[in-house]
C-alpha positions as CSV (number, residue, x, y, z in Angstrom):
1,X,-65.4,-142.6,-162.0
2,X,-69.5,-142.3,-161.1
3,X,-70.8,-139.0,-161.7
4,X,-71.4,-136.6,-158.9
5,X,-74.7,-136.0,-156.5
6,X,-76.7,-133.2,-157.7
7,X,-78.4,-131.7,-160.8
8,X,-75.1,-131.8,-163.0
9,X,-73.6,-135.0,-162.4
10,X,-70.5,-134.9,-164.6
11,X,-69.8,-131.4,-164.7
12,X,-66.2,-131.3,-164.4
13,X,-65.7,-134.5,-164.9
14,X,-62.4,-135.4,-166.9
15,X,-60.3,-138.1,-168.6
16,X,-58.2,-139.7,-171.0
17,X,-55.3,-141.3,-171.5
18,X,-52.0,-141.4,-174.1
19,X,-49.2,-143.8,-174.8
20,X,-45.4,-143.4,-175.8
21,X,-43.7,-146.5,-176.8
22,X,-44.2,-148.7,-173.7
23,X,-45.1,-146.0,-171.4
24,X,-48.7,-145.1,-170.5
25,X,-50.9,-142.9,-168.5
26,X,-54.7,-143.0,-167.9
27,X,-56.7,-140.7,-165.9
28,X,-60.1,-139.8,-164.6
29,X,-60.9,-136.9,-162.1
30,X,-63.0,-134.1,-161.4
31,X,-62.4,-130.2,-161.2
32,X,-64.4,-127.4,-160.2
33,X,-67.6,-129.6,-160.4
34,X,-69.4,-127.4,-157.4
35,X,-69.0,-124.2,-160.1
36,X,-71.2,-123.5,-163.0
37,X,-71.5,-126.3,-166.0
38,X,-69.6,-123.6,-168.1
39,X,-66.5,-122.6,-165.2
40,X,-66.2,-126.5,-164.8
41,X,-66.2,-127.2,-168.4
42,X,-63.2,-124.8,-169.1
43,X,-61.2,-126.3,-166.1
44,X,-61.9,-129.7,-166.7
45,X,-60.5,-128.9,-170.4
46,X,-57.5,-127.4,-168.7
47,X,-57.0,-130.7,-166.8
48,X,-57.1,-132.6,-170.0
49,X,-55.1,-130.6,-172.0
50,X,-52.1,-130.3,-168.9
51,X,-52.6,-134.2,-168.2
52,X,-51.9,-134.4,-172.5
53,X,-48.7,-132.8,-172.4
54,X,-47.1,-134.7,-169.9
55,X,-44.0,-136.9,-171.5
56,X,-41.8,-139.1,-169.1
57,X,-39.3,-142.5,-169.2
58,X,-41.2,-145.2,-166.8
59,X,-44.1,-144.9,-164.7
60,X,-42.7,-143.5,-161.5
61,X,-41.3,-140.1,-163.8
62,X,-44.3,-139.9,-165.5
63,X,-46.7,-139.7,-162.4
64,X,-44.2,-136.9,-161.4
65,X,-44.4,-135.4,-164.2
66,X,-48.4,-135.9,-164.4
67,X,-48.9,-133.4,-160.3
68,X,-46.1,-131.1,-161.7
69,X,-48.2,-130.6,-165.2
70,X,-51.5,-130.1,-162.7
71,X,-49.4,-127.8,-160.4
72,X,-49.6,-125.3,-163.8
73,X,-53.3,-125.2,-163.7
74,X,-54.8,-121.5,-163.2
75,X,-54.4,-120.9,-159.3
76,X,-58.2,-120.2,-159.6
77,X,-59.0,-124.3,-160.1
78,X,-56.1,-125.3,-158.0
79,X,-57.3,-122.9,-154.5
80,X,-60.9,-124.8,-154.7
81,X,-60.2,-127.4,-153.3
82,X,-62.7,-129.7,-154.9
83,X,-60.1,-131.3,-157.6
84,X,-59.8,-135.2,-157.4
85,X,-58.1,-136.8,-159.7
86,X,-56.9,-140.7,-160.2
87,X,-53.7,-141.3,-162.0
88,X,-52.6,-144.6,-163.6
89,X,-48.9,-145.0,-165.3
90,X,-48.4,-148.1,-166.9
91,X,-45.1,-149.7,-168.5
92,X,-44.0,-153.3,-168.8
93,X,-43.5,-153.2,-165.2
94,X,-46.6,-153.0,-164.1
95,X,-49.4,-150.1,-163.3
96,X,-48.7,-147.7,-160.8
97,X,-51.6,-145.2,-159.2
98,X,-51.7,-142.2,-157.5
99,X,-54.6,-139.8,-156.7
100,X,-55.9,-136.6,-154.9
101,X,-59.6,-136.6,-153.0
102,X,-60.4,-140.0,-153.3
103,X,-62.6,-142.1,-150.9
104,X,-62.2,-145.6,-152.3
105,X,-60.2,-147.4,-155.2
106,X,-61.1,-150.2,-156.4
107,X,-59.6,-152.8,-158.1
108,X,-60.9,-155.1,-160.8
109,X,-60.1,-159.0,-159.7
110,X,-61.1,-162.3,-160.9
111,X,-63.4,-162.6,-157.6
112,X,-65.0,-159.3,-158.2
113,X,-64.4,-155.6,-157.5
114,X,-62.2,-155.2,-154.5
115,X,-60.8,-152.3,-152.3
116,X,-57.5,-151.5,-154.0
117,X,-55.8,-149.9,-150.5
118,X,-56.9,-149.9,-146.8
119,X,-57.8,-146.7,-144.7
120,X,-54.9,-144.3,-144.1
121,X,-53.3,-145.3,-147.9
122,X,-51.9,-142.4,-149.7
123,X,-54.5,-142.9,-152.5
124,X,-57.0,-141.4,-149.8
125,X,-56.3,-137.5,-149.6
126,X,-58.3,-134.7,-149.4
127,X,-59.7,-133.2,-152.6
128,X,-57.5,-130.1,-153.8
129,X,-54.8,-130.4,-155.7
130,X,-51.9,-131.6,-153.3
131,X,-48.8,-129.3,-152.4
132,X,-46.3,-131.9,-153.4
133,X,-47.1,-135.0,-155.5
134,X,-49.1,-138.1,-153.6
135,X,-46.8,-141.2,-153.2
136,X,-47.6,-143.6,-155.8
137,X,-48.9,-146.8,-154.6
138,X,-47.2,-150.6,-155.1
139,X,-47.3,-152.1,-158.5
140,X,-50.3,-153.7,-160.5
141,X,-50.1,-156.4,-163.2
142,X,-50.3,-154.7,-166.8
143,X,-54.3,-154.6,-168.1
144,X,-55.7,-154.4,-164.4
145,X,-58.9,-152.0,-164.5
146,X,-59.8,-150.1,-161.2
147,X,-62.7,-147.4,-160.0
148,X,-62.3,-144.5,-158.4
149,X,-64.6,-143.0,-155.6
150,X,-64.5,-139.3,-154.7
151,X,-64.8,-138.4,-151.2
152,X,-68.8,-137.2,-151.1
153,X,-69.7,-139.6,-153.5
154,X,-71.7,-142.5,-152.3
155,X,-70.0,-146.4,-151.9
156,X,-72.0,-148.4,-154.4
157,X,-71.8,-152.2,-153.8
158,X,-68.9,-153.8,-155.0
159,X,-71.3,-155.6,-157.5
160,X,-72.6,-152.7,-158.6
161,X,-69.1,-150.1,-159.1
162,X,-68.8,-150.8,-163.1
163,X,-72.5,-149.8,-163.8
164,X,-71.9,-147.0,-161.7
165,X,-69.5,-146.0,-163.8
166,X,-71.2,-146.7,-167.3
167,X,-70.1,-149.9,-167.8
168,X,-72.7,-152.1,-169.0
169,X,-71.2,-155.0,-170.4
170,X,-67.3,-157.1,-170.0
171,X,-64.8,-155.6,-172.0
């Protein structure tokens, strides 16, 4: 995920990922990034440390498990509104994302970056954290990588989305 407009661009600015056998989830979001570097830096290390803790059999119980850990946030971070997180559960299945206040997701393909869902796909919410958990969208294969976009951040080129995000060379 870019790093936000204004004078503190990653303030806020979360993620991380774990692994339990064949079960994985990967996140990246934001929280409380319109508050003071110090307010955002405690809530964005209560994000981490909720999102740490979660435990779950297969990707569909552990992005359950992923909104109800967020759900336990302080009601302070939770009320404003500006949290948006992407989700990513992985097992041998395949990869299964879910999100809160995204604009875009994009989707990593042979021909380029690519727009993961159309308008009006349950990966596009408002930012806040959501009053029961997103629906998780359809299956990707296993090692896909994807971007995503918070609603007032600007659409960079699809050419452009991995240096937005600090890539700077293939992995």
């Amino acid at each position: 995920m870019p790093g936000s407009p204004g004078r503190w661009p990653f303030a806020g600015h979360v993620r991380g990922r774990w692994e339990a056998g064949p079960v994985r989830l990967a996140w990246a979001g934001r929280i409380a990034h319109s508050a003071l570097p110090e307010e955002a830096w405690e809530a964005a290390t209560a994000l981490r440390d909720v999102l740490g803790s979660v435990v779950g059999d297969g990707r569909f119980d552990v992005i359950n498990q992923a909104w109800a850990a967020v759900d336990t946030l302080p009601e302070r971070w939770k009320t404003r509104e500006d949290l948006s997180l992407l989700l990513a559960a992985c097992d041998p299945a395949g990869i299964l994302l879910s999100s809160a206040g995204m604009a875009a997701v994009y989707v990593e393909s042979p021909a380029g970056w690519v727009a993961a869902a159309l308008s009006g796909s349950p990966l596009f919410t408002e930012p806040g954290a959501p009053a029961r958990p997103p629906v998780p969208q359809p299956s990707l294969r296993p090692g896909t990588r994807f971007v995503g976009l918070c609603k007032d951040m600007p659409l960079p080129k699809p050419a452009d989305i991995a240096l937005s995000c600090g890539v700077r060379e293939a992995l």
